[in-house]
Each structure stands twice: as C-alpha cells, then as structure tokens.
C-alpha positions as CSV (number, residue, x, y, z in Angstrom):
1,X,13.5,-19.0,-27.9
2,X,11.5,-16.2,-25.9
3,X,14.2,-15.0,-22.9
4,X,12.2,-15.9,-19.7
5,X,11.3,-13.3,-17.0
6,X,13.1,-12.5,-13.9
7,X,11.2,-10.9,-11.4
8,X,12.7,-9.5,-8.1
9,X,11.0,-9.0,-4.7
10,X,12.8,-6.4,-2.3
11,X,11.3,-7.5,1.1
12,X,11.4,-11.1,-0.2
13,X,11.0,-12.5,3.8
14,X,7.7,-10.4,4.2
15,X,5.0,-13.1,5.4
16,X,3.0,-11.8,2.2
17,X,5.4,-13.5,-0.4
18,X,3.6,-16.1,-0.4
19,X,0.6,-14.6,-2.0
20,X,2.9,-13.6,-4.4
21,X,4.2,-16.8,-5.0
22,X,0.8,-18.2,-5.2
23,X,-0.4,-15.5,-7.8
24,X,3.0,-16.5,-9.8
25,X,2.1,-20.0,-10.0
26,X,-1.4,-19.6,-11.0
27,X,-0.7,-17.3,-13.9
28,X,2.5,-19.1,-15.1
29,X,1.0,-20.2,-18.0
30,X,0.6,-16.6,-19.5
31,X,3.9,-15.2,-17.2
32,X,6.7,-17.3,-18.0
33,X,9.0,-16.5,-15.4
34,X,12.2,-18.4,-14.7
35,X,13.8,-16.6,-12.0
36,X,12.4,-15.2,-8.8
37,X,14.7,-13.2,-6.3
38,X,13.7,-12.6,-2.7
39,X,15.9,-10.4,-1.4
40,X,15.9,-9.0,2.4
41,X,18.7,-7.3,4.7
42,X,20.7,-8.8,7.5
43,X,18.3,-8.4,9.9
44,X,15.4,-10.0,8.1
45,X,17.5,-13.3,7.2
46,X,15.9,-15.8,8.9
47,X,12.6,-15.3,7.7
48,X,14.2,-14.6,4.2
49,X,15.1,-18.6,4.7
50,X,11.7,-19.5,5.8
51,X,10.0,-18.2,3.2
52,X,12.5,-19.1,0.3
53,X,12.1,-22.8,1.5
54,X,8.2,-22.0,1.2
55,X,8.8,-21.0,-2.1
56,X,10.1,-23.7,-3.3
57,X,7.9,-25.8,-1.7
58,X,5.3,-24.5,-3.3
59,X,7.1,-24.3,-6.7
60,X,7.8,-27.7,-6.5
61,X,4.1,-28.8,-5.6
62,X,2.9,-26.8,-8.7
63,X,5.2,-28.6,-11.3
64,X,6.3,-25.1,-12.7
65,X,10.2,-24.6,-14.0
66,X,10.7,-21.7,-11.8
67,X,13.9,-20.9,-9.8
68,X,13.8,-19.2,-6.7
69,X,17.2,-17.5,-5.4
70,X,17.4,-16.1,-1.4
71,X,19.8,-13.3,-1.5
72,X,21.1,-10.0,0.9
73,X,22.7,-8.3,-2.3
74,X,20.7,-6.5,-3.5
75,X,22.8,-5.7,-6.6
76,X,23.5,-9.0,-7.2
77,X,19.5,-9.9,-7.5
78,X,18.2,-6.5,-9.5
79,X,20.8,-7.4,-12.6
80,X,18.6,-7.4,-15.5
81,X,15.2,-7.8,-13.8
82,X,12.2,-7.5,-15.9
83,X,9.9,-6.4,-13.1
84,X,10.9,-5.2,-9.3
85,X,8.7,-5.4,-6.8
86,X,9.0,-3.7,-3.5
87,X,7.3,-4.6,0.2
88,X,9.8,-3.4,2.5
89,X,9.2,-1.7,5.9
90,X,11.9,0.1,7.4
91,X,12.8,-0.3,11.2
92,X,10.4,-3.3,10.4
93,X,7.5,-3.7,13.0
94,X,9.2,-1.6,15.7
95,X,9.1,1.2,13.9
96,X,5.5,0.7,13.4
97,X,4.7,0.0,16.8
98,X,6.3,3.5,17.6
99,X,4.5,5.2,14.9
100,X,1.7,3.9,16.5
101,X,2.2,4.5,20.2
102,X,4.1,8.0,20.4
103,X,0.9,9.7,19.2
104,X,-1.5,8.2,21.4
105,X,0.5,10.0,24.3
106,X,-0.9,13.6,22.4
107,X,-4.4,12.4,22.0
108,X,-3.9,11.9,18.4
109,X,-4.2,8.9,16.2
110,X,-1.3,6.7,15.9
111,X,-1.5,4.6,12.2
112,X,0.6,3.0,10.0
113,X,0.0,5.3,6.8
114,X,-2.2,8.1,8.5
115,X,-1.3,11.2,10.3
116,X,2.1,11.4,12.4
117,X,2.7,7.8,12.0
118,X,2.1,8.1,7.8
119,X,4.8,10.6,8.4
120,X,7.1,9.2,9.5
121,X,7.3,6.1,7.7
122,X,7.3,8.0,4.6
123,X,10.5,9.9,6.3
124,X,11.8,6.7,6.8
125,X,10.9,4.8,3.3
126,X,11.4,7.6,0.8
127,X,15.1,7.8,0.7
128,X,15.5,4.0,0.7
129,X,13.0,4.1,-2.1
130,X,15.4,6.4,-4.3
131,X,18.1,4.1,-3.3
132,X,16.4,1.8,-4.9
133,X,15.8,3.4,-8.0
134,X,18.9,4.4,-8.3
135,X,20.4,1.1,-8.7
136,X,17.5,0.0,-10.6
137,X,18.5,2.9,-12.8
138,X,22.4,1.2,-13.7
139,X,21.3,-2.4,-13.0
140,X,18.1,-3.1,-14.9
141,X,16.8,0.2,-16.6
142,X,14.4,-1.6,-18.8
143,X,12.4,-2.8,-15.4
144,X,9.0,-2.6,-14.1
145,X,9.0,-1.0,-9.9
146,X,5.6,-2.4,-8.7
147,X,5.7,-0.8,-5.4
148,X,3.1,-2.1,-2.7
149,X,5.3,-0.8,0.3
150,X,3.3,1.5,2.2
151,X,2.4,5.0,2.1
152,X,1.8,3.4,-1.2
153,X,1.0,6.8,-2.7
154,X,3.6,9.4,-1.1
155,X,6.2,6.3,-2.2
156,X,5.0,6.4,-6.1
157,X,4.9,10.4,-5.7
158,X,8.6,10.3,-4.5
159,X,9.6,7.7,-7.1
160,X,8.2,9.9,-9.9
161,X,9.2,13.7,-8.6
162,X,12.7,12.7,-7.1
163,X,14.2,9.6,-9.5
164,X,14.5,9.2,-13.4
165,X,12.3,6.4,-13.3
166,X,9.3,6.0,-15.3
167,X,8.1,2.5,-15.3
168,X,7.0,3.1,-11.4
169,X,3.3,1.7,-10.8
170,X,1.9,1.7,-7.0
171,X,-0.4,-0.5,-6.0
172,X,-2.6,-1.4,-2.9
173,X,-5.5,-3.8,-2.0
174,X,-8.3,-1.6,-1.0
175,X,-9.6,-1.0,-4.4
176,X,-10.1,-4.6,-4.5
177,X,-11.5,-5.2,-1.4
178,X,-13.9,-2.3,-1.8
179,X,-14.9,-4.2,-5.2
180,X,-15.3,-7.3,-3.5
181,X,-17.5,-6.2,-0.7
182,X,-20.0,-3.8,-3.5
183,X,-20.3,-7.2,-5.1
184,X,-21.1,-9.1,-1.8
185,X,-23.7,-6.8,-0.9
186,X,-25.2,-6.5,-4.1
187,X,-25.3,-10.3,-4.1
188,X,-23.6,-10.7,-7.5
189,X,-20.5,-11.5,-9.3
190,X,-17.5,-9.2,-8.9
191,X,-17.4,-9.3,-13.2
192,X,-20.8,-7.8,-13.2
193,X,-19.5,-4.3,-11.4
194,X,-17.9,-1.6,-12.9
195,X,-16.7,1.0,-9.8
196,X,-15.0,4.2,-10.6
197,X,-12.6,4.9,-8.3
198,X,-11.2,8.7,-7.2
199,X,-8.8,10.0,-5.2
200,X,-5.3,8.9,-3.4
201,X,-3.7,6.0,-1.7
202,X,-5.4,5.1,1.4
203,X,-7.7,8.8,0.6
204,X,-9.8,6.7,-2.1
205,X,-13.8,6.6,-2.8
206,X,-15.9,4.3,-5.3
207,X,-17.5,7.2,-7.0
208,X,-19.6,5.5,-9.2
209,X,-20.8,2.3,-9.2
210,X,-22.4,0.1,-12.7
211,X,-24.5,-3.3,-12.3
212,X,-24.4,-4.3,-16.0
213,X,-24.1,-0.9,-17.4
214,X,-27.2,0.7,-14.6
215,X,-25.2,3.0,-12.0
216,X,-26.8,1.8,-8.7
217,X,-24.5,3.5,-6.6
218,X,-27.7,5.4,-4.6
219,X,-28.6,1.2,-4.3
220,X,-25.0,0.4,-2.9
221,X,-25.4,3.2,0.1
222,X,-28.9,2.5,0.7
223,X,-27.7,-1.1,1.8
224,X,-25.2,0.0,3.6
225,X,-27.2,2.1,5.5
226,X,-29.8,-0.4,6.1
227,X,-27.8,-3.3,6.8
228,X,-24.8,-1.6,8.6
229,X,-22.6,-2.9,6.4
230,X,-19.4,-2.0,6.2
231,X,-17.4,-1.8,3.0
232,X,-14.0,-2.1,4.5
233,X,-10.2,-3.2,5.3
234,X,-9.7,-6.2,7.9
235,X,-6.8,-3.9,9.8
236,X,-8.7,-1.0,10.5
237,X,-11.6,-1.2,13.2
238,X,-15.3,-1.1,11.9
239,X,-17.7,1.7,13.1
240,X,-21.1,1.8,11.6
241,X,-21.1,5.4,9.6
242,X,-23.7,8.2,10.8
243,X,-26.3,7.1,7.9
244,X,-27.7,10.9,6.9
245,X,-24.0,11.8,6.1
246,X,-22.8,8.8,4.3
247,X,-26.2,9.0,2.3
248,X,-25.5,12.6,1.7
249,X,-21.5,11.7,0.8
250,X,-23.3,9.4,-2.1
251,X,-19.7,7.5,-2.5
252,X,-18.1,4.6,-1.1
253,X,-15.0,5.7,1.2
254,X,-11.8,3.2,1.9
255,X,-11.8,2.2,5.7
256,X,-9.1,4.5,6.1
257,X,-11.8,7.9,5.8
258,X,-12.8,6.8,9.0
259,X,-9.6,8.6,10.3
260,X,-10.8,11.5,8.9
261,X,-14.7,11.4,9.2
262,X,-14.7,9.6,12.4
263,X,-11.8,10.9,14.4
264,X,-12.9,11.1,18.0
265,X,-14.7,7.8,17.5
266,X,-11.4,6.2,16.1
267,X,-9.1,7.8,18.1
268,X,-11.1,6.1,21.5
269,X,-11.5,2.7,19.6
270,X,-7.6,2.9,19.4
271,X,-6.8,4.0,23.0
272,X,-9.3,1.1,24.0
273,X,-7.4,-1.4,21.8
274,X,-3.7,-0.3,22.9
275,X,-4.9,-0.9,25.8
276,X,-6.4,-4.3,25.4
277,X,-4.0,-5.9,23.0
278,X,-1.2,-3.4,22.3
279,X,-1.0,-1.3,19.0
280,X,-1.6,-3.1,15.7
281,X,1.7,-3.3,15.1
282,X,2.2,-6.1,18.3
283,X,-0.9,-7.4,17.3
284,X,0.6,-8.4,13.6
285,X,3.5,-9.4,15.6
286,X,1.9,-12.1,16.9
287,X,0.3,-12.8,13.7
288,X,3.5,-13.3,11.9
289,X,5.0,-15.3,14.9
290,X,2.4,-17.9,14.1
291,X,2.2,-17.4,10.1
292,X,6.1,-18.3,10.4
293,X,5.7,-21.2,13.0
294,X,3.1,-22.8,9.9
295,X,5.9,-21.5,7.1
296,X,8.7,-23.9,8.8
297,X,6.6,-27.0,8.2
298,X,8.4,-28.9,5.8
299,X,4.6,-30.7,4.7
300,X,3.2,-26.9,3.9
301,X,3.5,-26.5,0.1
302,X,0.8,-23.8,-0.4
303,X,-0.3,-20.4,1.4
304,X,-2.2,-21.1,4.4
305,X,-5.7,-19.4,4.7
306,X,-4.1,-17.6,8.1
307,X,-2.4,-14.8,6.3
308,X,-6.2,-13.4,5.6
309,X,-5.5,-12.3,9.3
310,X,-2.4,-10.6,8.3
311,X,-4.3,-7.9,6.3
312,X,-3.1,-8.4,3.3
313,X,-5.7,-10.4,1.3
314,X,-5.7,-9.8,-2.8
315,X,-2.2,-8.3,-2.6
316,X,-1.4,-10.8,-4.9
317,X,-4.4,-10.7,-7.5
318,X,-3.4,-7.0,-7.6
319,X,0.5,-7.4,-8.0
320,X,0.2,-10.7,-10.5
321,X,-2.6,-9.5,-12.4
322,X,-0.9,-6.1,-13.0
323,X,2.3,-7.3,-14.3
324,X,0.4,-10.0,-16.1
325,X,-1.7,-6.8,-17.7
326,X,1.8,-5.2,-18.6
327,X,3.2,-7.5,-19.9
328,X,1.0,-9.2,-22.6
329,X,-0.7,-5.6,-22.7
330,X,-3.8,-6.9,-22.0
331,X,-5.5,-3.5,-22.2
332,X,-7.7,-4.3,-19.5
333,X,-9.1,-1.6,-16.1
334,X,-6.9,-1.7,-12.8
335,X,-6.7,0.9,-9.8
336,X,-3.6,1.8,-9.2
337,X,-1.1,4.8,-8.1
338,X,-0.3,6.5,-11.1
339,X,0.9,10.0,-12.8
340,X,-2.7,11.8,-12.8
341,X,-2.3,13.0,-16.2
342,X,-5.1,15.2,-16.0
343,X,-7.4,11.9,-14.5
344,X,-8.5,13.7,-11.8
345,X,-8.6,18.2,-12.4
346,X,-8.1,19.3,-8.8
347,X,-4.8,17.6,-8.7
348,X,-1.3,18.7,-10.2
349,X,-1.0,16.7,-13.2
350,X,2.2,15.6,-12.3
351,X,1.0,13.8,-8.8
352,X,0.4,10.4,-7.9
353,X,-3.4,9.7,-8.0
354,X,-5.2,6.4,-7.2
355,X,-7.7,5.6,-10.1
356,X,-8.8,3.5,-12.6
357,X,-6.2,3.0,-15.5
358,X,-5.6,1.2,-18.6
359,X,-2.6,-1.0,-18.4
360,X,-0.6,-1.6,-21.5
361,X,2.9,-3.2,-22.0
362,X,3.7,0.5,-22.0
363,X,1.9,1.6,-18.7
364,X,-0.8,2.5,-17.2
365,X,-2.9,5.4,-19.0
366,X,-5.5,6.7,-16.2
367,X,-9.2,7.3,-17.4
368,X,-10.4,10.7,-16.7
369,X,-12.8,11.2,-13.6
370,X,-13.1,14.7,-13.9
371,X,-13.7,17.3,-11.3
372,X,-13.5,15.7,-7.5
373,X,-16.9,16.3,-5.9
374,X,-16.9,19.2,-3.5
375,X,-17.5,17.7,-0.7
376,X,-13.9,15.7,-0.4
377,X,-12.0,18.0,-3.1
378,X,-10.5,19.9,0.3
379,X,-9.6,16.7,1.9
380,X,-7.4,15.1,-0.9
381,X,-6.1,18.0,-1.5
382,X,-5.2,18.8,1.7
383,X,-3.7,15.1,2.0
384,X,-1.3,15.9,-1.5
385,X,-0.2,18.5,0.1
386,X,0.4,17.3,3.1
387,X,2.6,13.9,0.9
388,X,4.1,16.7,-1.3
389,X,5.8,18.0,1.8
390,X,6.5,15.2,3.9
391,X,8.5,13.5,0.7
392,X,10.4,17.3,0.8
393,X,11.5,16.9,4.1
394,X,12.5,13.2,3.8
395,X,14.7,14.4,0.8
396,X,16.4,17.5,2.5
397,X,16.2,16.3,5.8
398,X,15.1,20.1,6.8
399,X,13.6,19.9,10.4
400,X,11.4,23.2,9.7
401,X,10.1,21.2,6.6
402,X,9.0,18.0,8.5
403,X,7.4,20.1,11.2
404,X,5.1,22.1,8.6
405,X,4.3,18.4,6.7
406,X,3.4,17.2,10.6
407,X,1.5,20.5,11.3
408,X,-1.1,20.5,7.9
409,X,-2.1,17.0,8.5
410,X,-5.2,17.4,9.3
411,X,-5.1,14.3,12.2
412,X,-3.1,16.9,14.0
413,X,-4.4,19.5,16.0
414,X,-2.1,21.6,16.9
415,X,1.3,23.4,16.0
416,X,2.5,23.0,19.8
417,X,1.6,19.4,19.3
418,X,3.2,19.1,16.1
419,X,6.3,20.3,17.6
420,X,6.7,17.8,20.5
421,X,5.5,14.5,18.4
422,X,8.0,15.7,15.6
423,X,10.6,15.4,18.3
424,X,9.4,12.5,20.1
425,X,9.0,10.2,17.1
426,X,12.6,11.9,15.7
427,X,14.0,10.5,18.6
428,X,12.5,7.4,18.4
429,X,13.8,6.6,15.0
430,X,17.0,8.4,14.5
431,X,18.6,5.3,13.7
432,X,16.6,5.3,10.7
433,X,16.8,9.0,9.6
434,X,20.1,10.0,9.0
435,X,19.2,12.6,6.7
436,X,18.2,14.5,9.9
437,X,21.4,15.6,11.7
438,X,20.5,18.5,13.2
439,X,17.1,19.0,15.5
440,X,16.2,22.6,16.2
C-alpha cells in the first residue's frame, strides 16, 4: 500500500491556513495526504490552537482521513515530510507595521515587500529561511519547500544561492489574480486565456495575452483604458493608470508597479491612509482580530468568505494545485519563482525569476520568454540587483552592505536618506537581526 503524504506548514497559525486546508480537502482525492503539521513558535500559540481546532473542524466536516498535528517543534514536525510549506513573518505584524511607518517619516514609501520595508523583512526572513533548510536538509531531504512567505522572490533567491536545497518552488497569488481579472474583463472563462507572464516577484507583467490561441493583449489594455479598470491586488490601493503610457507599456503590470510608475501618487495615497486608518499592517490587524473571533466558533467547519479581506485570495489554488502538479506530474503551466534557466536573457541564469513553468514530479522547467522588453529591462534589473544584495547583507550581517542594498532601491532617494532609515528601522528591529552586531 502507497505510503501517504505528510505535508508540513511552518506558520501553521497564519489566518491563511485555512485556505490551505480548504485546497487540501478539495483535491484529496488525487493528494492522498494523511498527516498535516501546523507548526508556529511560542509566540504565535494561541492562534496555532485556533486554527488547528479549525482544521479539524473542517476535516471532519469533509469526511477525509486526514490527521492534523499542532506543534512548536519544529524538528519534531519536518521528519520525513513530503512537502514543506512556509508562511511565516518574522516580528509578525509589528514588524510590519514598522516597516511601514519608519519610512513615511523620510517621505518615502513604507511597504511590506517594496523598498525600505522589502528590505528589511528580507533582513529579517532570509536567515530563518536557511534555518529552515538546513534542517530540512538532515530531517526530510527528499522534501518539497513551497515557500509563499513574502519577499516571495528574494526568499527563493536566498534559498537557492545560500542552501543545498533544490526542490525550493516560490509562489505568490498575483499571477492568479492578474489571470482572473484579464478573464473578467474579457468577459470569458479563465480556461480560455493563455497569459505569459515576465519578470520577478511582486516586479511581474502579463506580457502576452491569448483568447483561444488570438493574442488580444492590445484588446486587454484598450479596456482597461476605457473602462478604468484596474487589473490588481486587494492590499494595494487602486489609482487609475495615465492611459497614453499604459497603452504605450502594451503589458499588464502587478499592482505592486504602481510603487514604481506611480510613486508620488502612492506615496500621498499612503500618508492619507496612515493617517486615516493607520498602516496596512494595523489595518490587517484588525482583520485578523475578527477572522480569529469567527475561527473560535465551534459551529464554523469551513473557511469563511471574510479572509478575501485578508489579501490573500487563491493562495490556496496556487499552493494545492502546485504540489498537486508535482506530485502526479501533471505537466501542466504555473507562474511561479523559479531558477531562470535561461527563461528570461537579461537575467543571471542562476536567479529567481517569476514566469510561466512546467511542473513535473521533478520541478518546475520555466518556458522561455526571451529578451525583456526595453522599456522595463532596467527596472527588474535594477530590482535583482537590489534582492541580490539585500540577501548579502542578511547573510554577512555587513552594515556597509545593507546600506548600499537600501541605497539602489530605486523607492529611495537619497544616500543621506538611506543612511538614517537604515539606522532607524535597525533599531527598530534589532531584536530580530542578530546578525548585525555592530552599527557604524
């Protein structure tokens, strides 16, 4: 009899987990998994109990024979896993919220993934990251790390330059939500699309787009021009795009290129918002409060429609229908973070990119997009560099090193400001960043 699958979630009391559960369930038929493993720190125990309980709840509803274990050893859970998936966020919302708010005080964005903020939580998340693969490394060196914890991209970039693991796949919902909305606007069904995706994490654009085999992606920009639509994420805020250069652009950017393309605009959206509601990060605070006041109901047994509001949406079609893919090989076309390969030409071959990929029972084998069109080869490659160095100074803990990643970010303006941000948000979160002993 065919050995079941284990599957382990690092960051198992995230209010996503029960997407994941969800996407389990539904698929359990073709996944036959007989252990899941939430796992969580100290810290993060009581919602690690809510959201076991949840689990099971839900398990239980859905009649499958799957076991769900709440653990704070992590050792103990990652023994021969078959898949590891990772949604962790060091500091936890704090640490966001400071991302977030130091920035603003230098007139420059403060994000999650973006700029100073994208920084530092990949200063923070990198070295746990390696952690992790280390002891994936003794404890299950056969497993799958499906990493959705954010920046999703300078995570997988780590994993593959800094670790000996090679069965590292990132993943993020954009692509997905980028799909979704084409197929909204074109009016059709989401199967009858084909979009070619480019670039990096959270730096991604729906190059080409395919309605049953005609490219209509001059259609797809024309409506979005003419209806103001917006082909975004729910967590970033929605300005209508200047329509001679989004025409011109002739590609589909992620919400997050409004960082980039629309800085000033963003930047005053965000001081209006802080000061309205807070940053994000206390807005999705009070979110969760009330996601986790709904988990603790003993009558919920399925995810409630509220966690759309979390942000999140399709994480779990992305995560379930990827390890789904790998492990019956399906063969079948997913986005996801990924060696380049050679996908994309302007990028090293050895770097995490974010494009379209086969996924076999052996990995995912990108499909070549060629050449990145010249009017945003600059920008990713400015953003690689700008991950290539960050993860550096996250691994040394060099203080010079952190201030140059800070400094060629191109949300930053200024060396000077550089300098005092670096030192603010190093203060901020030296509890987290132990690497860096010694501030100059």
């Amino acid at each position: 009899m065919m050995k079941g699958l284990k599957i382990v979630t690092i960051g198992g009391g995230s209010s996503y987990t029960p997407e994941l559960i969800e996407g389990f369930i539904n698929r359990y038929d073709e996944l036959p998994i007989d252990e899941i493993w939430l796992v969580d720190i100290e810290e993060g125990r009581g919602k690690l109990e809510i959201i076991g309980e949840l689990s099971k709840r839900m398990i239980e509803k859905a009649n499958v024979p799957i076991k769900v274990y709440l653990t704070l050893d992590r050792e103990e859970a990652l023994k021969d896993a078959d898949f590891v998936t990772t949604q962790f966020r060091v500091g936890q919302l704090e640490a966001r919220a400071k991302d977030e708010k130091i920035p603003l005080k230098y007139n420059t964005i403060g994000q999650e993934t973006n700029g100073p903020g994208g920084l530092f939580k990949g200063l923070r998340t990198v070295p746990v990251i390696l952690e992790i693969c280390s002891d994936i490394e003794r404890l299950c060196p056969n497993a799958w790390l499906i990493n959705f914890t954010n920046p999703a991209g300078m995570i997988t970039e780590a994993v593959l330059r800094y670790s000996n693991i090679k069965k590292v796949v990132g993943l993020c919902n954009g692509p997905i939500g980028i799909e979704k909305g084409i197929a909204e606007l074109l009016n059709v069904s989401r199967r009858n699309i084909y979009v070619e995706f480019t670039g990096l994490n959270h730096m991604l654009f729906a190059k080409n787009i395919y309605l049953n085999g005609q490219n209509v992606t001059k259609e797809v920009m024309e409506k979005m021009i003419d209806q103001e639509d917006s082909i975004g994420l729910k967590n970033i805020e929605e300005i209508g795009w200047e329509p001679s250069f989004i025409k011109r652009l002739g590609m589909v950017p992620i919400g997050y290129l409004r960082y980039y393309y629309q800085t000033s605009r963003m930047l005053e959206e965000q001081k209006k918002s802080f000061e309205n509601e807070g940053t994000r990060a206390e807005v999705v605070k009070k979110v969760e409060k009330e996601l986790f006041e709904l988990y603790k109901n003993p009558n919920l047994t399925n995810k409630p429609k509220e966690l759309e509001q979390r942000g999140g949406a399709y994480y779990s079609e992305a995560a379930c229908n990827l390890i789904n893919s790998i492990y019956n090989d399906k063969r079948d076309i997913q986005t996801v973070n990924t060696r380049n390969n050679g996908a994309i030409l302007d990028v090293d071959p050895d770097s995490a990119v974010e494009v379209n990929c086969v996924i076999t029972n052996h990995g995912p084998i990108p499909l070549t997009t060629g050449e990145l069109p010249i009017a945003i080869k600059g920008l990713v490659q400015q953003i690689k560099s700008f991950e290539r160095t960050a993860i550096e100074a996250s691994v040394t803990g060099n203080y010079d090193t952190a201030l140059l990643a800070m400094t060629i970010n191109p949300l930053v303006s200024s060396d000077r400001d550089a300098k005092k941000m670096l030192d603010d948000l190093l203060e901020a979160h030296k509890e987290f960043l132990p690497q860096f002993k010694l501030k100059q």
